[in-house]
Structures are given as C-alpha cells and as structure tokens.
C-alpha positions as CSV (number, residue, x, y, z in Angstrom):
1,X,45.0,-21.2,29.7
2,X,43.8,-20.3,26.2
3,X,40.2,-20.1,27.6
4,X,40.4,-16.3,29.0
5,X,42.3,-15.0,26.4
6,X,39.7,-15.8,23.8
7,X,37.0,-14.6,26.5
8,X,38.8,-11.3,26.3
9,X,39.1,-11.3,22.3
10,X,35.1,-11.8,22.3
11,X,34.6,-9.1,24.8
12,X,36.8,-7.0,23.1
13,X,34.6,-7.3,19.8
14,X,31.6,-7.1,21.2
15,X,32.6,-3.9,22.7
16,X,33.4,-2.6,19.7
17,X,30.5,-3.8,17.8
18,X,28.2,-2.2,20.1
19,X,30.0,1.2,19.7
20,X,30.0,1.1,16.0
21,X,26.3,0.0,16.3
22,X,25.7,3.2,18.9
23,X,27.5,5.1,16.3
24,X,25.5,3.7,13.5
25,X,22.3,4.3,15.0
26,X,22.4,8.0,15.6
27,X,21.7,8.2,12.1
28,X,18.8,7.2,10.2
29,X,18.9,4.2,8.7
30,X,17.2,1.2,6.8
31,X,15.2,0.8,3.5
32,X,11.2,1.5,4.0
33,X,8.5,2.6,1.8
34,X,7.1,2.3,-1.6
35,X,8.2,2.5,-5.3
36,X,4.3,1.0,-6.8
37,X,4.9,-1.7,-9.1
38,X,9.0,-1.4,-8.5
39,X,9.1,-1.6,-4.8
40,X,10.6,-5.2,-4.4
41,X,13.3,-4.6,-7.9
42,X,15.7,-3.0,-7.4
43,X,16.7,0.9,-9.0
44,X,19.7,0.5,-11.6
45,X,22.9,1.4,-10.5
46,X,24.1,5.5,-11.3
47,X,26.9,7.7,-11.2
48,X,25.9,9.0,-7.5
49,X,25.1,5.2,-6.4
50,X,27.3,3.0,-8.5
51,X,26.4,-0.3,-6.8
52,X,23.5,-2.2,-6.8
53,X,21.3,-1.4,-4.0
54,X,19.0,-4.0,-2.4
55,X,15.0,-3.5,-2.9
56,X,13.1,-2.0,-0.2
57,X,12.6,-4.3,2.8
58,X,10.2,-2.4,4.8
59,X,6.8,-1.8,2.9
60,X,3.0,-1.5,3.1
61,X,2.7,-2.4,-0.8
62,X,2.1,-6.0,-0.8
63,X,4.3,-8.0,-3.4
64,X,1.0,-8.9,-5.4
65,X,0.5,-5.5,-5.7
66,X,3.9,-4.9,-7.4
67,X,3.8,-8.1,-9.4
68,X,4.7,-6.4,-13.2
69,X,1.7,-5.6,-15.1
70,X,0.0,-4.4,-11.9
71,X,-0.1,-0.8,-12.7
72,X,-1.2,-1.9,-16.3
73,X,-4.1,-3.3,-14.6
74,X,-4.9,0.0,-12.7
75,X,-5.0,2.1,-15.7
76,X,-7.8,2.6,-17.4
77,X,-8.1,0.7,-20.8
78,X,-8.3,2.0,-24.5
79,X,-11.7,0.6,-25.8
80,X,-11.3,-2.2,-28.2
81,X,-14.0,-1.9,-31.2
82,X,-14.1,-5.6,-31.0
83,X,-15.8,-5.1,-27.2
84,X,-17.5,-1.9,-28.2
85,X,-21.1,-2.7,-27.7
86,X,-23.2,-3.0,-31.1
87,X,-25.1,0.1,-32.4
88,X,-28.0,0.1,-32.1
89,X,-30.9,1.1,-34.4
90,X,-32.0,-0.1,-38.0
91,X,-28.1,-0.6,-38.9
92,X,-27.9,-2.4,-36.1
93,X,-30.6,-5.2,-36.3
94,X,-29.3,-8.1,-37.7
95,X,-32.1,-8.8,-40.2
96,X,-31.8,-6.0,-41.7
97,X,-27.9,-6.8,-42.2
98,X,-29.0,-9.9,-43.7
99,X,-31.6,-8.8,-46.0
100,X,-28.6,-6.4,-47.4
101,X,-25.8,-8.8,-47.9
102,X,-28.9,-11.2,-49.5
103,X,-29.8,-8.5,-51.5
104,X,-26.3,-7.4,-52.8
105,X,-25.2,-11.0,-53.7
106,X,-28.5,-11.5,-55.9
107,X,-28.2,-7.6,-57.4
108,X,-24.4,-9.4,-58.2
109,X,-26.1,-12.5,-59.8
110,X,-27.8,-10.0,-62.0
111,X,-31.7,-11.1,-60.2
112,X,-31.6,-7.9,-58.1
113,X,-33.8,-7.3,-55.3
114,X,-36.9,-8.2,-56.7
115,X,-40.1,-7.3,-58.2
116,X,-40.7,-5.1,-54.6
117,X,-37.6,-3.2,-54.8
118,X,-37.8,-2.6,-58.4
119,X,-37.5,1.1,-60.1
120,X,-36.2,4.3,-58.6
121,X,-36.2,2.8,-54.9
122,X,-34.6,-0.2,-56.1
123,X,-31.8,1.7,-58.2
124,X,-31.3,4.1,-55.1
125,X,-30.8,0.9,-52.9
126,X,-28.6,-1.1,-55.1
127,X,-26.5,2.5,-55.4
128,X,-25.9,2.3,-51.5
129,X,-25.6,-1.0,-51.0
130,X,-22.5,-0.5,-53.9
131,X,-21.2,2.5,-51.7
132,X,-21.4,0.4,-48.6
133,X,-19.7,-2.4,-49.7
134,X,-16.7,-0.2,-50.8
135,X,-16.8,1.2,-47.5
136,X,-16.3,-2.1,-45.8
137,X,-13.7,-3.2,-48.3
138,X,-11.8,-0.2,-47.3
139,X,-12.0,-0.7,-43.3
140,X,-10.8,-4.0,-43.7
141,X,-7.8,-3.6,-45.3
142,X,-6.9,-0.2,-42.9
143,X,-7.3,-2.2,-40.3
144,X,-5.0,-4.5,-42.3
145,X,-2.5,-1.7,-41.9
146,X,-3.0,-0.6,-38.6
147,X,-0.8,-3.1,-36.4
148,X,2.4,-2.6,-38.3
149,X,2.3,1.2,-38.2
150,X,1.6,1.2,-33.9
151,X,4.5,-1.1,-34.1
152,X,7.2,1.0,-35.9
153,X,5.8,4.0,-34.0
154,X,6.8,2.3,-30.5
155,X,10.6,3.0,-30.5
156,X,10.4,6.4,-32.1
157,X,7.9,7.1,-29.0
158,X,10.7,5.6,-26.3
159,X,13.7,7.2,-27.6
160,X,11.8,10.9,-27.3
161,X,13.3,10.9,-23.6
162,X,16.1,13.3,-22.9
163,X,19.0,13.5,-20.5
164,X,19.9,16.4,-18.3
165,X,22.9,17.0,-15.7
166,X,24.7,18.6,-13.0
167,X,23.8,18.2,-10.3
168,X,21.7,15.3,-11.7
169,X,21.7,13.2,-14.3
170,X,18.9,10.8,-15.8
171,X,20.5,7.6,-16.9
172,X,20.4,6.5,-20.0
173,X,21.0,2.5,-21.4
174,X,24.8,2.2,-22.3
175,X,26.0,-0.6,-24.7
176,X,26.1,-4.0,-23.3
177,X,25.1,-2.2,-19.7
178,X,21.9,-2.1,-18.1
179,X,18.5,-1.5,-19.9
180,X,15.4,-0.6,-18.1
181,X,13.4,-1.1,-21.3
182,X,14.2,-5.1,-21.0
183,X,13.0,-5.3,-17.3
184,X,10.1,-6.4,-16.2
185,X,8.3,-3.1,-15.2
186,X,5.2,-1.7,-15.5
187,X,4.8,2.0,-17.1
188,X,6.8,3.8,-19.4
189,X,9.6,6.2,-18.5
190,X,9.8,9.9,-18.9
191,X,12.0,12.8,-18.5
192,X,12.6,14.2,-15.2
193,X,12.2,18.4,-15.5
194,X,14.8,20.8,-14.3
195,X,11.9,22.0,-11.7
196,X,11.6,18.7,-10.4
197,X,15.2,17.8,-9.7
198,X,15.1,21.1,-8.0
199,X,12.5,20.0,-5.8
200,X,14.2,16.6,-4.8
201,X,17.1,18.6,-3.7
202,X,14.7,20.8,-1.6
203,X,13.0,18.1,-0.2
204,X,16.1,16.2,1.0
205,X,17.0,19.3,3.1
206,X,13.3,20.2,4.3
207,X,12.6,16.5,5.3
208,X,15.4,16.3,6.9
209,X,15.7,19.2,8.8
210,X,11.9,18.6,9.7
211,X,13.4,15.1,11.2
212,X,15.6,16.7,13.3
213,X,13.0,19.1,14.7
214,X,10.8,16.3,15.1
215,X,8.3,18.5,12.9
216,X,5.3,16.2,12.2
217,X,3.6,18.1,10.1
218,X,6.0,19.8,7.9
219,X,6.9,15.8,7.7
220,X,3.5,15.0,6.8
221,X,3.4,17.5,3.9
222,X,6.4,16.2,2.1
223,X,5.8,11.9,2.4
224,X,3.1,10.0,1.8
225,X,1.3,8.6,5.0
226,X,3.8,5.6,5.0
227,X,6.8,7.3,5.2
228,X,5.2,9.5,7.6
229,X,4.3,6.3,9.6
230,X,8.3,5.0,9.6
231,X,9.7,8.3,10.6
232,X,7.1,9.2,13.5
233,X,7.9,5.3,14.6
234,X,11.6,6.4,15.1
235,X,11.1,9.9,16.2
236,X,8.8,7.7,19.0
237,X,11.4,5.6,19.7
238,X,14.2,8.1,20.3
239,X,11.9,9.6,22.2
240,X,11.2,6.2,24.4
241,X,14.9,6.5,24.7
242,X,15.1,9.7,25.9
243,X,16.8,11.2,23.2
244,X,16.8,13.6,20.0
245,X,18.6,13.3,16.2
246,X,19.9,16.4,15.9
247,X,20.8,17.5,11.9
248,X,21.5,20.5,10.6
249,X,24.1,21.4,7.4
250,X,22.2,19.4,4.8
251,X,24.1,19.9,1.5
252,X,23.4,18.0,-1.3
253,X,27.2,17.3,-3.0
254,X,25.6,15.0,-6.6
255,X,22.6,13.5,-7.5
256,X,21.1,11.9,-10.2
257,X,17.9,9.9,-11.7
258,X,18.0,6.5,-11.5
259,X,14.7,6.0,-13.3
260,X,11.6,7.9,-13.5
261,X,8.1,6.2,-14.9
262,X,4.4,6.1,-14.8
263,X,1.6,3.5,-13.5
264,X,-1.7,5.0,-14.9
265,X,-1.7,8.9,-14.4
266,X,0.8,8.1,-11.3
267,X,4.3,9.4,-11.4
268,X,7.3,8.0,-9.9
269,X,11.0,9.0,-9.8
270,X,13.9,7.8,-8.1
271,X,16.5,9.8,-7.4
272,X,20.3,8.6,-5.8
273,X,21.4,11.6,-3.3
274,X,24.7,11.9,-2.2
275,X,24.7,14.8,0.4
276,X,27.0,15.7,3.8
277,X,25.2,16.7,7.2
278,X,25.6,17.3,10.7
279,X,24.1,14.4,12.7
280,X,24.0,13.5,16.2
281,X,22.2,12.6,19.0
282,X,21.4,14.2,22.7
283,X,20.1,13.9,25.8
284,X,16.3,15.4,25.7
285,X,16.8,16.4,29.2
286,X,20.2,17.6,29.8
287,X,20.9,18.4,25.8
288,X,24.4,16.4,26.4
289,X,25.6,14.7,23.3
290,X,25.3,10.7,23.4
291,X,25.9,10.0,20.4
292,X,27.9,10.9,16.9
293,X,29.9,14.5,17.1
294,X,28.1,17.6,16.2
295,X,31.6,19.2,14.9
296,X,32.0,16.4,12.3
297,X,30.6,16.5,8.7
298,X,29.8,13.3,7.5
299,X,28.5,12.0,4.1
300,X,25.5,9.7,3.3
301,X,24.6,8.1,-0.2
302,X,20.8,7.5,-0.4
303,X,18.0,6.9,-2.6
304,X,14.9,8.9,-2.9
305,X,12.1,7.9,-4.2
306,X,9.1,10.4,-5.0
307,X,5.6,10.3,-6.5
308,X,3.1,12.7,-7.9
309,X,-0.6,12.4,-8.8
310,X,-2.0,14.3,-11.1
311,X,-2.5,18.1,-10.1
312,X,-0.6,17.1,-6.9
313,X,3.0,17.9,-5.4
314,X,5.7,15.5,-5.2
315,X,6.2,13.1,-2.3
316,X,8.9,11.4,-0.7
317,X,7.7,7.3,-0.9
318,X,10.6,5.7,-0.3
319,X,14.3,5.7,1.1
320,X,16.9,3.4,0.3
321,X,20.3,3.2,1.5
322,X,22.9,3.0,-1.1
C-alpha cells in the first residue's frame, strides 16, 4: 500500500515544519510599524540589504494617510501673493485705484487731471503717478523672471546631499539603477549625520537588550507608542506561554541608509542593520532552554526605521525584515 507511506512522508514534514517554525519563533519576527507617507513602498535595496524588501504589513498609519503628497498636505504652506489678502487703507480702495489709472491715461493724452488738480498739487501727483507706474512695470517683468530661476535652483538644491560610510553608507542613485528622486514620495531627502548613524547603532543594541529584559520603559523611551504596542503584544504573549526571549551579544557587523527624508518639520530615516546576537528562549519557571541555543551566534538582516521631531530624540517606528 502506497497510502501509509505517503502518511509517513506528510508526517515527517509536518514535523519538521513545526520545528523550523519553533525555531523561527524564538526570534522576533515580522514587519510592523510606520515609515509616514512611505509606510506601504517599499525602502530601496542597499549594500547591507541587497534585495527588495516587502513594505510594512503591520501598521496603524492608514494607507490614505500615506497616499504621496500627504505629508505635502501636513506642512504648512508658503503664502501665495495671489491669496494674500488685499491691503487695506487708501491704496487699497479700489476707487481710488481707479481714479489713478483714469488719471494717468488722460495726464498721457496730454488733458491731465483737470482743472482740480491743476498746479503744484497737480505736478506732484502726475510725478507719482509716473514713479508708480514704473514701479509696476518693473514687478511685472521680475515676476516674469522669477519661475525660471526657482526652476534651475531645484537640482543644485538636491544634489547638495553627501554620502558617508563605514559602518554605514547613505545610498546614492547609480546609472540606470534605482532613483528615489523619480518615486512617488513625499519630502525631500537629506543627509544622515555621523551622530545619528551612531545612535541607530545604539538603539539596535539598547532596544534589543531592553526586549530581552522585557524592560517596558526603557522600550518606551526609544519607539514610538506603536512600536511599543507590537513589542509589549509579544512580550504578553511569551509570557501567556510561559516563556522569556532571552538576547544578549548584540553586535552590529554593517549598516547603511537606505533613505532618509522629511514630511513637514518631521524626519525619517531608514536604516538596513545587519548585526549577530544571542537569542533564545526559556522556561520562565524553571529557566530551561525551549527554544534556539544560547551558545550559538546567529545573524539577522533588518531594517530600522527612525523618526525625529523637531527638538526631539530619535525613535524606532518601524522594523522590517530583510
């Protein structure tokens, strides 16, 4: 019989399926959190995370919310002197406008203003209405000008961003390879600090280690309150299951920015971390290890996302698994 043998085949796998899932679960996994206007595109590839990785699948950022030109929305808006409201006062009655412009076409047709505005006052008049005019003539054609000098001042402005590595590197667009100015994204980009690459690192060990101690609050200080949400849900849940992640012997082995931008005065940065830890899990009544090996080293490719409002520290917003 034929029947059995595949019976055993199937039970074999699923065996093994559940092991590697066991295996697989004493780490921490998935792809959660918030990247604003970028949370459902996905971060270009980089030299730490060479394929493409998937957007985020577990967020509170609604896609309307990160629809492109969102953030544009949020910030706040240059005045337009076409909206501006009108001045007020005697230059800004509109008789008064017209008794001018009336008065400088017939001072033009040689009739001037009349036997009431004749003399000194009259002279004085036509002298400002002359100055005025000129004035106007000159506005128009500056703001003739105007639009194709902001336009040849746009790529000077992008290609002021620099590039930095070891142990990160900010990626810049190659030739014929990918090119975050052509995407639909709201912001612009901007250079990633020494300082601040130096506090990503940081952060992956502190939040980390914080996970492992199931430290709420030093968790709390270093995410935003959804990412605290997603890792006291799992912390709960290995605690519903009666054990602990342990990890210790965070190292970070390369890193680099996969793109850094702003929405308004907000600032985002994702970063791709490889790094090599200690994780495994254990008993929380008996300490016995039930799963992964505390003795092996293992390596993990994520990436980091992290935002900063003005004045403020950064956060970790997002994880993605690479």
């Amino acid at each position: 019989m034929k029947l059995p043998k595949v019976a055993a085949v199937l039970g074999l796998s699923l065996v093994m399926g559940l092991s590697l899932a066991s295996e697989a679960d004493a780490r921490r996994g998935g792809s959660f959190g918030s990247r604003g206007a970028r949370t459902y595109s996905a971060p270009p590839p980089t030299k730490t995370a060479p394929t493409q990785t998937a957007p985020v699948e577990r967020s509170m950022t609604s896609p309307q919310a990160a629809q492109p030109g969102a953030a544009n929305a949020a910030r706040p808006q240059t005045a337009n002197p076409m909206n501006a409201p009108k001045r007020g006062g005697i230059l800004g009655n509109r008789l008064f406008q017209g008794l001018m412009v009336g008065g400088l076409i017939g001072m033009l047709l040689g009739h001037g203003f009349g036997a009431g505005l004749a003399g000194a006052l009259g002279g004085i008049l036509q002298i400002a209405l002359l100055a005025l005019a000129g004035m106007l003539i000159f506005k128009f054609f500056a703001n003739r000008r105007r639009p194709a000098t902001a336009a040849a001042a746009g790529p000077m402005a992008a290609a002021g961003n620099t590039s930095f590595r070891s142990p990160f590197d900010v990626q810049q667009p190659a030739s014929g390879g990918y090119a975050p100015a052509a995407a639909p994204y709201a912001g612009e980009d901007f250079g990633v600090q020494t300082a601040d690459r130096e506090v990503f690192e940081r952060m992956l060990r502190e939040v980390q280690e914080a996970f492992g101690r199931e430290d709420y609050a030093a968790i709390r200080e270093r995410s935003t309150p959804e990412i605290m949400s997603y890792l006291a849900e799992e912390l709960s849940q290995n605690a519903t299951r009666g054990v602990r992640n342990q990890v210790s012997d965070v190292q970070m082995l390369e890193g680099d920015v996969a793109e850094a931008w702003r929405e308004g005065d907000v600032e985002y940065a994702t970063a791709a971390l490889r790094y090599s830890s200690r994780d495994w899990m254990v008993d929380r009544e008996s300490g016995a290890v039930v799963e992964g090996d505390p003795n092996a080293v293992t390596e993990t490719t994520e990436l980091w996302t992290f935002v900063r409002n003005p004045g403020q520290a950064w956060k970790l917003s997002a994880i993605q698994e690479a």
